[in-house]
C-alpha positions as CSV (number, residue, x, y, z in Angstrom):
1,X,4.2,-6.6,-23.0
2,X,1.0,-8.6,-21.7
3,X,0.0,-8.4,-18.3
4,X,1.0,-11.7,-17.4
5,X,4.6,-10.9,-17.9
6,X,4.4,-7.7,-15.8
7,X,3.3,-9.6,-12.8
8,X,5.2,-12.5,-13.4
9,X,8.5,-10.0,-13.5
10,X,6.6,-8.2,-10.5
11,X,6.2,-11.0,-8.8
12,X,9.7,-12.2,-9.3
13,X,11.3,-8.8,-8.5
14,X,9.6,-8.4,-5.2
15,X,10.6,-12.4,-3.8
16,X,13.9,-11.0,-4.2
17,X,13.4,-7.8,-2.2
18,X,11.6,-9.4,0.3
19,X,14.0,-10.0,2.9
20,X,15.4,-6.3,2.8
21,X,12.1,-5.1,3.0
22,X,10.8,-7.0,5.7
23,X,14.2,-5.4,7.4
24,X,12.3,-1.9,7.1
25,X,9.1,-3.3,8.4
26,X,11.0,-4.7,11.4
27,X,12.7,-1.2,12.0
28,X,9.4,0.5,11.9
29,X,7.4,-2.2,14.3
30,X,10.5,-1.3,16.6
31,X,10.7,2.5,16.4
32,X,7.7,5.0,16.7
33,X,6.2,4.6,13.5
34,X,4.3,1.9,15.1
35,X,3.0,3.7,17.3
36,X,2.4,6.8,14.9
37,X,0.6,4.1,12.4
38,X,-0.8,1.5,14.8
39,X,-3.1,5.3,15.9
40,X,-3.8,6.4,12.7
41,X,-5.3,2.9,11.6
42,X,-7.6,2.7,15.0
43,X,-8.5,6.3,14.7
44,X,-9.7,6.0,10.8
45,X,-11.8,2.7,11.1
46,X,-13.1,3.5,14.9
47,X,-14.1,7.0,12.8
48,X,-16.0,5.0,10.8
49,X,-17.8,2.1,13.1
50,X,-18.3,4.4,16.8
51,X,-20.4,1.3,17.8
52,X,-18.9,-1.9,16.6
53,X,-15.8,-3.6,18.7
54,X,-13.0,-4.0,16.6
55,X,-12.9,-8.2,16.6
56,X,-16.6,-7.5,14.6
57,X,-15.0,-5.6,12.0
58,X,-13.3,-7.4,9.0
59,X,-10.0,-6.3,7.4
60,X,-8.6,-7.0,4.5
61,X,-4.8,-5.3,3.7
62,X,-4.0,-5.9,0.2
63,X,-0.6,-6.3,-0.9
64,X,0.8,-6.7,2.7
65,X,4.2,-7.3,1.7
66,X,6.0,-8.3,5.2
67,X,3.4,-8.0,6.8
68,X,3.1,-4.2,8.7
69,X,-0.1,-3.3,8.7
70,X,-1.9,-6.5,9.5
71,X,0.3,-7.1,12.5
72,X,-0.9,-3.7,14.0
73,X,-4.4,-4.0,13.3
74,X,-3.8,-7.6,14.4
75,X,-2.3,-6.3,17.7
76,X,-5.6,-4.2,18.6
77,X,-7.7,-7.3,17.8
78,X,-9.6,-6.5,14.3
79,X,-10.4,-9.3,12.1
80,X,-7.5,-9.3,9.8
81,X,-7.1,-10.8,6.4
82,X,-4.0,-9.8,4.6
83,X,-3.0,-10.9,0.7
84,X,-0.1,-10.4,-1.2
85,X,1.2,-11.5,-5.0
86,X,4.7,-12.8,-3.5
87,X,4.8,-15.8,-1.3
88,X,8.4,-14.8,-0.1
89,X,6.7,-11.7,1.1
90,X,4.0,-13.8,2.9
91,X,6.3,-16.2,4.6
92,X,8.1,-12.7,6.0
93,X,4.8,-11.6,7.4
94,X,4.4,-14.7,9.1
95,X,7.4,-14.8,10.6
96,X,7.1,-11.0,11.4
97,X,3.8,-11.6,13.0
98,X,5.4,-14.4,15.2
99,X,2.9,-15.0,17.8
100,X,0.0,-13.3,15.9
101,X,0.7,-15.1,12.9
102,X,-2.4,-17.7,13.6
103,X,-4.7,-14.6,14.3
104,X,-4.0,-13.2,10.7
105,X,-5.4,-15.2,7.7
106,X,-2.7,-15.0,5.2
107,X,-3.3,-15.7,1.4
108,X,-1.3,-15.5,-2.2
109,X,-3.5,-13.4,-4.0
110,X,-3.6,-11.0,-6.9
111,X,-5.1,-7.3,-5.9
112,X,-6.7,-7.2,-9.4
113,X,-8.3,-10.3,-8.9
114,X,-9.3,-11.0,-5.2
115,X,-10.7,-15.2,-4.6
116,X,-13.2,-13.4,-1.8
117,X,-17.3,-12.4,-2.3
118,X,-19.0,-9.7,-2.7
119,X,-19.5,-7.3,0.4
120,X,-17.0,-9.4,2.8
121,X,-15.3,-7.0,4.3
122,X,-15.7,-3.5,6.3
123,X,-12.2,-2.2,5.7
124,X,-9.7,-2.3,3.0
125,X,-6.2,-0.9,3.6
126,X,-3.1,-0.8,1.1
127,X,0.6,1.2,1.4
128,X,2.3,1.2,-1.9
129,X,0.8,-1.0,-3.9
130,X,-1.1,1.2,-6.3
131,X,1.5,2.3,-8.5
132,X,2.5,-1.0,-9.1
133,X,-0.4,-2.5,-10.8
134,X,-0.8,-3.3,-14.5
135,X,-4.5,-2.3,-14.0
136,X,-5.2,0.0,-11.0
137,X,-8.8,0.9,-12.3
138,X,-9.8,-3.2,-12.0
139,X,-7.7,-3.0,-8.7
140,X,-10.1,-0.6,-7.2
141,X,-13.2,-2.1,-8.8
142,X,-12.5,-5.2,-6.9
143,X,-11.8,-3.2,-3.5
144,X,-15.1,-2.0,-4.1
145,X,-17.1,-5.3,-5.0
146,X,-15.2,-7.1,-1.6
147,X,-16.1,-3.7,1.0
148,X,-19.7,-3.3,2.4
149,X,-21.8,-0.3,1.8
150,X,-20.5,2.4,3.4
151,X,-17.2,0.2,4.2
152,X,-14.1,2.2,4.7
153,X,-10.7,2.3,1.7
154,X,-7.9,3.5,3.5
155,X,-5.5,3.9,0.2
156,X,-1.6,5.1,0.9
157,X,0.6,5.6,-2.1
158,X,3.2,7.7,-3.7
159,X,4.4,9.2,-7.2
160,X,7.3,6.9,-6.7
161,X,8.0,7.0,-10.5
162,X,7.4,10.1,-11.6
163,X,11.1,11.2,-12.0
164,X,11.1,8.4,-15.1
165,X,8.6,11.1,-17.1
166,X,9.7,14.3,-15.5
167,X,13.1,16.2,-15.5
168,X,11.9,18.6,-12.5
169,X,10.6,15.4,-10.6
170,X,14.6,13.7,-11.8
171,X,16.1,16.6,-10.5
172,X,14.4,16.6,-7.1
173,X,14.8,12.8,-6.6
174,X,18.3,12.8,-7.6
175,X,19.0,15.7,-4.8
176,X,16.8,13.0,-2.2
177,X,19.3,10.6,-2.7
178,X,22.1,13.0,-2.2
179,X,20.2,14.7,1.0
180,X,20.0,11.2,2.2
181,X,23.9,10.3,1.8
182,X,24.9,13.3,3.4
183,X,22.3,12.9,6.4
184,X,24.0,9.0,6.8
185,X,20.4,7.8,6.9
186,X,19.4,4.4,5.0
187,X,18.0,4.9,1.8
188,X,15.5,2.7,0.4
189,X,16.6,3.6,-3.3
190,X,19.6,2.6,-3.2
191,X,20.8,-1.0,-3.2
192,X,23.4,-1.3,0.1
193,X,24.4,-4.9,0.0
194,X,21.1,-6.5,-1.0
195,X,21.7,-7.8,-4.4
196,X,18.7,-6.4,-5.5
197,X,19.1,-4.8,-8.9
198,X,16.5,-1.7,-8.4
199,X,16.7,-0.9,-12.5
200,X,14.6,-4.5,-13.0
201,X,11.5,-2.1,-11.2
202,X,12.2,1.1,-12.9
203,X,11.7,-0.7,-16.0
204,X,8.8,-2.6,-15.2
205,X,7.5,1.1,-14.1
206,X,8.1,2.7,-17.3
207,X,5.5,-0.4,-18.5
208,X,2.9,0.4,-16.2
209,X,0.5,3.0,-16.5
210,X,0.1,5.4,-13.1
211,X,4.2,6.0,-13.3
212,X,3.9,8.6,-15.4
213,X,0.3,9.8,-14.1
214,X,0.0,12.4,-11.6
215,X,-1.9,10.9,-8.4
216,X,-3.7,11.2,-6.4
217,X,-6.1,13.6,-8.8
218,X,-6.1,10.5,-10.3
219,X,-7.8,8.1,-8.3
220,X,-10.2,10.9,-7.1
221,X,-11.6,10.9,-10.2
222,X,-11.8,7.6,-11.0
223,X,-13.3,6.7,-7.8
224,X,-15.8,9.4,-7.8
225,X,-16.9,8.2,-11.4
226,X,-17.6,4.8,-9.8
227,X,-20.2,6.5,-7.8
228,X,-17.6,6.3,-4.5
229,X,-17.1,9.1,-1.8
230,X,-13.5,10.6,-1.8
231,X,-11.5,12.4,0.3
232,X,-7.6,12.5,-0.4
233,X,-5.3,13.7,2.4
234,X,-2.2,14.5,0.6
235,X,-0.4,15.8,4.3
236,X,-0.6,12.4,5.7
237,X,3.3,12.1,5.1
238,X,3.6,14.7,7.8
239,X,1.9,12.5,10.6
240,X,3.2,9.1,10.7
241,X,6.8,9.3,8.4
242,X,10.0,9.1,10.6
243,X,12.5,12.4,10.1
244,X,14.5,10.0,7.9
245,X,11.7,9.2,5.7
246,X,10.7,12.8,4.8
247,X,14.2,13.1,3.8
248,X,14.4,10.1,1.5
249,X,11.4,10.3,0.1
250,X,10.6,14.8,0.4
251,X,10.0,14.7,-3.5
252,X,7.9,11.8,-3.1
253,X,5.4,12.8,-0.9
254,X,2.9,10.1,0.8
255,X,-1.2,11.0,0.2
256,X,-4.0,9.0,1.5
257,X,-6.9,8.0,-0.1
258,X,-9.8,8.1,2.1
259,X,-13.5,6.8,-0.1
260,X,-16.3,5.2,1.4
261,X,-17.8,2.8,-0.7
262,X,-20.9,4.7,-1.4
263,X,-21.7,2.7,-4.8
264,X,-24.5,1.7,-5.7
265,X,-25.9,-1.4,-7.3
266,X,-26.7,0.6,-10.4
267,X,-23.9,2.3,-10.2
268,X,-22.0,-1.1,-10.4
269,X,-24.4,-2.7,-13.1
270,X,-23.3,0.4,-15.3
């Protein structure tokens, strides 16, 4: 299957799960993951720049689906540029952002394949994107080209597809969804009403290749062989996931991956 087909079905499968997912974002800028996440964002990058005020320091959120991260980073007055594959996704942002929308600079972009030069950035952010790329190793060769030196990747992903490779990782996914019913939370892997056939992503996962990889050992390595400084968090789950979250999604853990883009010029030439 060539690449163009996978993101021509992943671009496909995501316009139609936009509006349901934009119905999560909503719920979390409404609830106190907002708060929990709007924090951790400002903590991470104000870690990294002490002395510059955050409408100095240029964002770029890759793969911003509806548009959650870029509104709170918007909200606290960074430079915010957020990207995403889908344009039903964008135009859910937008209207998401409502007011903020003409403070955010929205495009329809390919991760693997950003339209922005070299160095243009101080921050790169992403929540589950990863995973879903045909190639995640060009992915993150392009997040480093676009950061500064010494600009900050801020990297949140899961093994969302491990249970298709793994008949321990099945077992404990299947028992999520059941932990889920009986708690009478909303689970985001099941479909409830939104016509949204979830089987069109489990088989475009099976075609990918970090589904069946164990992570995030591998983008630590990776990384660090592109000369980049790493340091992977994989408790982060435990600070900014709602109660229902770490229910749904206990076998699927969320990890951060932290790297500052350390890399050289020769580093990049070889």
């Amino acid at each position: 299957m060539s690449v163009k087909t996978i993101i021509s079905e992943n671009r496909s499968y995501w316009n139609q799960r936009a509006s349901s997912y934009s119905e999560v974002n909503q719920m979390e800028l409404h609830t106190e993951s907002h708060l929990r996440w709007q924090q951790l964002l400002d903590e991470k990058i104000r870690s990294r720049f002490p002395d510059r005020s955050r409408n100095e320091i240029r964002v770029l959120e890759v793969g911003t689906g509806p548009g959650f991260f870029a509104i709170l980073l918007a909200e606290l007055g960074y430079d915010v540029t957020a990207i995403d594959l889908t344009p039903n996704m964008l135009t859910e942002a937008r209207r998401n952002a409502g007011a903020l929308a003409d403070r955010i600079h929205f495009y329809e972009m390919n991760a693997e394949a950003l339209q922005f030069a070299n160095d243009s950035f101080e921050v790169l952010l992403s929540r589950n994107l990863t995973w879903n790329l045909p190639h995640p190793e060009q992915a993150y060769r392009e997040w480093s080209r676009v950061l500064c030196h010494d600009g900050l990747l801020l990297n949140f992903d899961a093994n969302w597809y491990g249970y298709l490779y793994d008949e321990q990782a099945k077992d404990s996914y299947c028992r999520d969804r059941e932990n889920a019913a009986e708690s009478g939370i909303m689970d985001q892997n099941v479909d409830e009403g939104t016509g949204v056939d979830f089987s069109i992503m489990e088989d475009i996962a099976r075609r990918i290749p970090l589904s069946g990889i164990q992570r995030p050992a591998w983008d630590v390595d990776l990384l660090t062989s592109m000369g980049i400084s790493v340091c992977p968090d994989e408790h982060i789950w435990k600070r900014v996931w709602s109660d229902d979250e770490k229910i749904s999604f206990a076998s699927t853990p969320l990890f951060l991956i932290e790297a500052r883009n350390t890399k050289t010029a020769e580093a990049e030439v070889a």
